[in-house]
ZAMARGU-4260 file (C-alpha; in steps of 0.2 Angstrom, whole numbers, plus 5000, padded with zeros to 4 digits):
<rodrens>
0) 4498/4628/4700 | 4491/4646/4697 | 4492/4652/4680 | 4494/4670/4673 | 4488/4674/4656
5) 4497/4684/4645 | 4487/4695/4632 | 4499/4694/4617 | 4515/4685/4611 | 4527/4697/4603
10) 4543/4699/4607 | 4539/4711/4621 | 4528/4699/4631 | 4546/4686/4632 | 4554/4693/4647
15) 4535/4693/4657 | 4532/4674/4652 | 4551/4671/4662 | 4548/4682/4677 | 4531/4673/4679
20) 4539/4655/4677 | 4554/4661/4691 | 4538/4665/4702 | 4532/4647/4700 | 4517/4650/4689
25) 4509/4643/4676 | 4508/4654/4660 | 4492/4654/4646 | 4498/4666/4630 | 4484/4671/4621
30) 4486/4676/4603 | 4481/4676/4584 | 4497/4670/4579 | 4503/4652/4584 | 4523/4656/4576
35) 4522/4671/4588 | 4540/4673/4602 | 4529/4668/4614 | 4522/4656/4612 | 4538/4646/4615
40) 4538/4653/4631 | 4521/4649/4635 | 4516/4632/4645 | 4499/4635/4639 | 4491/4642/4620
45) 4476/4651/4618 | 4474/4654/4598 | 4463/4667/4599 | 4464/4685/4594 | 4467/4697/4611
50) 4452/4707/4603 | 4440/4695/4604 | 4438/4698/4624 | 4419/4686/4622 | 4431/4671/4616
55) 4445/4673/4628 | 4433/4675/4642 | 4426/4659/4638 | 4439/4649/4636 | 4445/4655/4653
60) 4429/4653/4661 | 4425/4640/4675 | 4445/4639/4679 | 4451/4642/4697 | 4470/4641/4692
65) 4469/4660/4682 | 4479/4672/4696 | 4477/4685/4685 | 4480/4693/4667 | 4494/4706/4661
70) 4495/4716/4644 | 4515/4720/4645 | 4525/4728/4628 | 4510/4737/4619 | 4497/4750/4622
75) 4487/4739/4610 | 4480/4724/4622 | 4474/4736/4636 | 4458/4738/4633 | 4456/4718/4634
80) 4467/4718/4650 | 4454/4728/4657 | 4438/4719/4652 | 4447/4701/4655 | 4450/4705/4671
85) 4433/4713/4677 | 4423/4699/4669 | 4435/4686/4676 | 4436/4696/4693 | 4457/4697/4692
90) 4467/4710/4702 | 4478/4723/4693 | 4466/4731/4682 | 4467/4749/4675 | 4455/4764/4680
95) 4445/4768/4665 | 4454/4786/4664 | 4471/4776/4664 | 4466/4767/4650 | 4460/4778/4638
100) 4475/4789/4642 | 4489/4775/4638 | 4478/4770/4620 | 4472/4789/4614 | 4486/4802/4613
105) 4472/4815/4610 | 4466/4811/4627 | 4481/4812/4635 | 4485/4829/4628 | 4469/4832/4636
110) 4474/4827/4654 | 4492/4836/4652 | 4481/4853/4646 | 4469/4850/4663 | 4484/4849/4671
115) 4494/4866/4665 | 4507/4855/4658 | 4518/4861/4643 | 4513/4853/4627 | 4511/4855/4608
120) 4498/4862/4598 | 4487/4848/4590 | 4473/4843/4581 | 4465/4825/4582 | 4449/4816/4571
125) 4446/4807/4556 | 4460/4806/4541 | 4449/4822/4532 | 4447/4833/4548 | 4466/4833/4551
130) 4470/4839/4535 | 4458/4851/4537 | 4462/4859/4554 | 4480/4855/4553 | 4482/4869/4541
135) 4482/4879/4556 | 4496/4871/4567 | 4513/4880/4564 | 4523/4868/4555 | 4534/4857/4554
140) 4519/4844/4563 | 4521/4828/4567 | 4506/4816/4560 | 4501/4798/4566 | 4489/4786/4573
145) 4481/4790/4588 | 4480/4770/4593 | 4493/4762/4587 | 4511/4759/4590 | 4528/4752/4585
150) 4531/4768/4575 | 4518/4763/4562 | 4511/4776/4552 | 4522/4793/4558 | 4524/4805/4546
155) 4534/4822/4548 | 4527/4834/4536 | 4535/4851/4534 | 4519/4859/4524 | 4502/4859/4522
160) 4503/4851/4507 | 4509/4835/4513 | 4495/4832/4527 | 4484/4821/4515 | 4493/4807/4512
165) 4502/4807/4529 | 4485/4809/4536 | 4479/4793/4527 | 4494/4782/4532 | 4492/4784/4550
170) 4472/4782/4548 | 4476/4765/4538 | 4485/4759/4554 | 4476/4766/4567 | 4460/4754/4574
175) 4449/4768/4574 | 4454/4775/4560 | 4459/4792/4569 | 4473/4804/4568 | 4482/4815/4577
180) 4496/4831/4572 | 4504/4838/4584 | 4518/4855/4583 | 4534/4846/4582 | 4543/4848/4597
185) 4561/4851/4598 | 4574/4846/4609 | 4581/4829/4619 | 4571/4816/4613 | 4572/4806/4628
190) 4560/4789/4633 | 4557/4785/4651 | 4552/4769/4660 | 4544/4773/4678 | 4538/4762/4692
195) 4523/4768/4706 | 4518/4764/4721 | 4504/4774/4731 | 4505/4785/4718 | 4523/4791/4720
200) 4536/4787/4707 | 4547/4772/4715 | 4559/4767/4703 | 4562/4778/4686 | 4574/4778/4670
205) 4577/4790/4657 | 4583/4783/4640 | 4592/4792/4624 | 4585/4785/4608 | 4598/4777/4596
210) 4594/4779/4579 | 4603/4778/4560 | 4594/4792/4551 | 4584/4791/4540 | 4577/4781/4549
215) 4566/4785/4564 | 4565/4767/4573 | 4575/4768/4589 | 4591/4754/4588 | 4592/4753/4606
220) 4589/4763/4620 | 4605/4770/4631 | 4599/4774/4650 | 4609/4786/4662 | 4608/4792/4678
225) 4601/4812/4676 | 4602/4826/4682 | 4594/4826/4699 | 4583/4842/4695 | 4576/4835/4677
230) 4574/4816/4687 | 4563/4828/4700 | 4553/4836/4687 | 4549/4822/4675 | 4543/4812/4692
235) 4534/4827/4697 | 4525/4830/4682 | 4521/4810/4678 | 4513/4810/4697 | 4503/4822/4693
240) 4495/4814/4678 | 4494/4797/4683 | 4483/4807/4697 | 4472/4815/4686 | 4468/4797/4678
245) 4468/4786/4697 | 4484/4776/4693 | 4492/4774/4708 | 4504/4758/4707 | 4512/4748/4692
250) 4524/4752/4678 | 4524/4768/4665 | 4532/4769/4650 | 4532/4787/4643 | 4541/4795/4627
255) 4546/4816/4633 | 4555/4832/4627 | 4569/4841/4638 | 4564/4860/4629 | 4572/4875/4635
260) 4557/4878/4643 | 4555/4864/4652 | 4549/4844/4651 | 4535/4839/4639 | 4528/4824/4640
265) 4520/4817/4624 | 4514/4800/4628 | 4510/4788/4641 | 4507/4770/4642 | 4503/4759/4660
270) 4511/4747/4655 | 4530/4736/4654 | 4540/4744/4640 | 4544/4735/4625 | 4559/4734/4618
275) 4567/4729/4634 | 4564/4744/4642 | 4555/4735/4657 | 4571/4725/4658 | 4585/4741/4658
280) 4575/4749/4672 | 4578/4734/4684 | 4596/4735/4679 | 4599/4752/4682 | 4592/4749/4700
285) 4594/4732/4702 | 4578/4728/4704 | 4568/4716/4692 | 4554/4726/4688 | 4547/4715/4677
290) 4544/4702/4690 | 4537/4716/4703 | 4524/4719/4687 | 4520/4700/4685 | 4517/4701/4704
295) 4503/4716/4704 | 4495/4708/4692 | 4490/4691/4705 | 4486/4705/4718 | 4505/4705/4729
300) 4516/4720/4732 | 4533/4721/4725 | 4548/4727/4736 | 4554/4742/4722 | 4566/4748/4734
305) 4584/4750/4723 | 4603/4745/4727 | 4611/4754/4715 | 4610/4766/4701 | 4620/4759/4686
310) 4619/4765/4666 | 4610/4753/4656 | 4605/4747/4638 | 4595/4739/4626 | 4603/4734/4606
315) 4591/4727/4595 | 4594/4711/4584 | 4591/4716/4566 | 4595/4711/4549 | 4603/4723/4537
320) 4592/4714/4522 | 4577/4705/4517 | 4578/4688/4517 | 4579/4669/4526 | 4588/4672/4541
325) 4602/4658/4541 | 4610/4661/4559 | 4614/4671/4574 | 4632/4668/4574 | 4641/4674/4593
330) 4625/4672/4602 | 4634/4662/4616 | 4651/4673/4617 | 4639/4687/4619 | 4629/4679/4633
335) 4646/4676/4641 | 4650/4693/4642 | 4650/4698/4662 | 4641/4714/4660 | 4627/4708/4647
340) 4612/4703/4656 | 4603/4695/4643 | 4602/4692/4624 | 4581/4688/4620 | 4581/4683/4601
345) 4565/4681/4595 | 4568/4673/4579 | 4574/4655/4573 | 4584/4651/4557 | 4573/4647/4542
350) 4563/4662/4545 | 4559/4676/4534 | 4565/4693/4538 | 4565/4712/4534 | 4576/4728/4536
355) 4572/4737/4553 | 4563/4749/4548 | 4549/4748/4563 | 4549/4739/4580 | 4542/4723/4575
360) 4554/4717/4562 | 4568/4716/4576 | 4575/4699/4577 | 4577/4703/4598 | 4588/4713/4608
365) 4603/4711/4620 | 4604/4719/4635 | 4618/4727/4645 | 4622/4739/4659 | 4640/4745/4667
370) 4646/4755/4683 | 4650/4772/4668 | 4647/4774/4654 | 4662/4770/4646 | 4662/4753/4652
375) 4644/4750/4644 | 4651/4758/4626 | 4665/4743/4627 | 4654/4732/4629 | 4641/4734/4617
380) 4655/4739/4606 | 4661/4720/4608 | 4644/4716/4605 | 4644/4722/4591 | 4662/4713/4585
385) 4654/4696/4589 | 4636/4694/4584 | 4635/4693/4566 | 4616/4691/4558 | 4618/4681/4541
390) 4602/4682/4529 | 4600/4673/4512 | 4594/4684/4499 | 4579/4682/4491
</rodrens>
C-alpha cells in the first residue's frame, strides 16, 4: 500500500487523513504531539516535531511506500512540505517564491506592490523597528506576526502609543520573531478558498466571517455564490499573483477586502484551508476538493470540473467555558440532518477545554450547505437547537 505523510495533526489535517484513506492509501502523521485529532486518523505515527525536517527525513528514508507529503490547514508546516519533499524526491512541492509568500505577509505585500495591486500601507521587522516606523502609518493599524497563524498575536491599535506592547505580543508568537502593521483596511471582510489548474482559477469560494464581538476569531464561515464581476476580479487578481510566484496548480486559501475602490487582497496561503474551508468549497461545487489536493500531492490530476453552485458553511464546536468537557450531546441527530455534510469533532470527553477565543481551542466544526440561503440558516439554526456542549467547571 502507498502511504501519504501528513506534516501535522491538528484539527485541520482530519478531513485530508479521510480523503487519503477513501483513495486507498496508507497515511503517516507526523507530529510533536501524540493526543493530537490526528493522530486517531492516522494508520501510522511519527512523533516527531514537523520542524525537525533532518529527523522526519530520516525516519522516512529507505521506504518505497511514501507517495508523497501534504501540509494542509496551516501556513506553519510549509516550509517542511517543501524540503521533505525535495530531499525525499515527492511530487507536489511548492516554488520557493510560493512559499515564502504563503509564510511572510511582508513578502506577499511585496508581490501584490510588483504587481500594482491595491493594498495597505505597512511596515515590517523586528518588535522595536515596528514601533519605530509605525509611527508613520495613518492609523488605526492592524499589528501581528508575520509567520504565524490562527489569529495569534493581532492587535488593532488606534494610536501610537499602543504599538509597544501589541508589537511585542505578535513578536512572542511569531517563529522569527518579526512583525508586521498594516493601515487597517475597511470594508467586506471576506475569506476565499480557490483551486488552480494551469494556472487558472478552477474552482473558487468567497466566505463571510461570523464573528461574536469582542471577539475577532471567526465562529464559522458562510459561503455564497457572488457577484459575477467581484468572482471575475478576485480570480483575476489571485492569477496574477500566483503568476509572479510560479504557482500554477493546487489549493489557495486567501483572507480579502471588497473597498470602494476595489478588491485587496491581504494574505495568501497554498494550501487546504483550515477550519473546514477546504471542505465548503467542494460543497459549494460539488466537488471534493480535498481529495483533488491529496491527489496532486502523489503526482495525479484532479477532475475540478463543478456540478452545481450551492451556498455553503462551516460552525465551529466551542465551549462557552473553561473546563473538562463532559459531552457532545445531539452529535448524531445533527449527522442525521439531510443537508449537513459532516460534523469533525476533534475532541473526546475528559478533556480539558477553553473559551474560543482563537482557532485552536475549537472542539470541531459542522459542516452544511443548501440550495438558498434560507434553507442553510434553518439548518444551522436546528443545529444550533440540538448540539449542546456540556463542561465541568474547574
Amino acid at each position: 500500500m502507498k502511504r501519504l505523510v501528513i506534516l501535522g495533526g491538528s484539527d485541520g489535517t482530519i478531513s485530508s487523513y479521510r480523503a487519503a484513506h477513501r483513495l486507498g492509501l496508507g497515511t503517516i502523521c507526523v507530529d510533536m504531539r501524540a493526543d493530537a485529532p490526528g493522530v486517531r486518523e492516522a494508520g501510522e505515527f511519527l512523533h516527531l516535531s514537523t520542524r525537525d525536517v533532518d529527523a522526519v527525513t530520516a525516519a522516512l528514508h529507505g521506504r518505497d511506500d511514501v507517495a508523497g507529503v501534504l501540509a494542509p490547514g496551516s501556513d506553519i508546516n510549509l516550509p517542511s512540505l517543501v524540503e521533505v519533499a525535495a530531499r525525499l524526491r515527492l511530487p507536489g512541492t511548492l516554488t520557493p517564491a510560493a512559499l515564502r509568500a504563503s509564510v511572510d505577509k511582508a513578502y506577499f505585500r511585496e508581490v501584490c506592490l510588483r504587481l500594482g495591486l491595491r493594498g495597505p500601507a505597512y511596515v515590517s521587522g523586528a518588535a522595536g523597528e515596528v514601533v519605530r516606523d509605525a509611527a508613520r502609518l495613518r492609523f488605526p493599524v492592524i499589528v501581528k506576526p508575520i509567520d504565524s497563524g490562527s489569529s495569534r498575536g493581532i492587535t488593532i491599535c488606534t494610536a501610537p502609543a499602543e504599538l509597544g506592547d501589541a508589537a511585542r505580543a505578535a513578536a512572542a508568537v511569531s517563529p522569527s520573531a518579526t512583525v508586521i502593521a498594516e493601515e487597517v483596511v475597511t470594508g467586506q471582510d471576506l475569506c476565499g478558498e480557490a483551486f488552480l489548474q494551469d494556472g487558472k482559477v478552477a474552482l473558487l469560494g468567497l466566505s463571510d466571517r461570523v464573528v461574536e464581538p469582542p471577539n475577532v476569531v471567526a465562529v464559522g464561515h458562510d459561503m455564497a455564490p457572488r457577484d459575477q464581476r467581484l468572482t471575475e476580479e478576485v480570480a483575476r487578481q489571485l492569477e496574477l499573483v500566483c503568476a509572479e510566484v510560479g504557482h500554477t496548480d493546487g489549493p489557495v486559501n486567501l483572507d480579502l477586502f471588497v473597498t470602494g475602490d476595489g478588491i485587496v487582497l491581504i494574505e495568501m496561503g497554498a494550501r487546504i484551508g483550515g477550519n473546514g474551508m477546504g471542505e465548503a468549497l467542494g460543497l459549494m461545487h460539488g466537488v471534493d476538493t480535498v481529495t483533488a489536493a491529496v491527489q496532486l500531492a502523489i503526482g495525479q490530476r484532479p477532475d475540478l470540473r463543478p456540478s452545481h453552485v450551492r451556498h455553503a458553511a462551516v460552525r465551529m464546536l466551542r465551549a462557552g467555558s473553561a473546563g473538562t468537557l463532559r459531552a457532545l450531546d445531539g452529535l448524531a441527530d445533527v449527522r442525521a440532518l439531510p443537508q449537513v455534510a459532516d460534523v469533525v469533532v476533534t475532541a473526546e470527553p475528559g478533556d480539558r477545554v477553553v473559551p474560543y477565543t482563537e482557532c485552536r481551542a475549537k472542539l470541531g466544526y459542522v459542516l452544511a450547505s443548501g440550495d438558498s440561503a434560507g434553507e442553510l440558516a434553518a439548518t444551522l439554526a436546528t443545529v444550533d437547537d440540538l448540539l449542546r456542549i456540556r463542561v465541568d467547571a474547574g
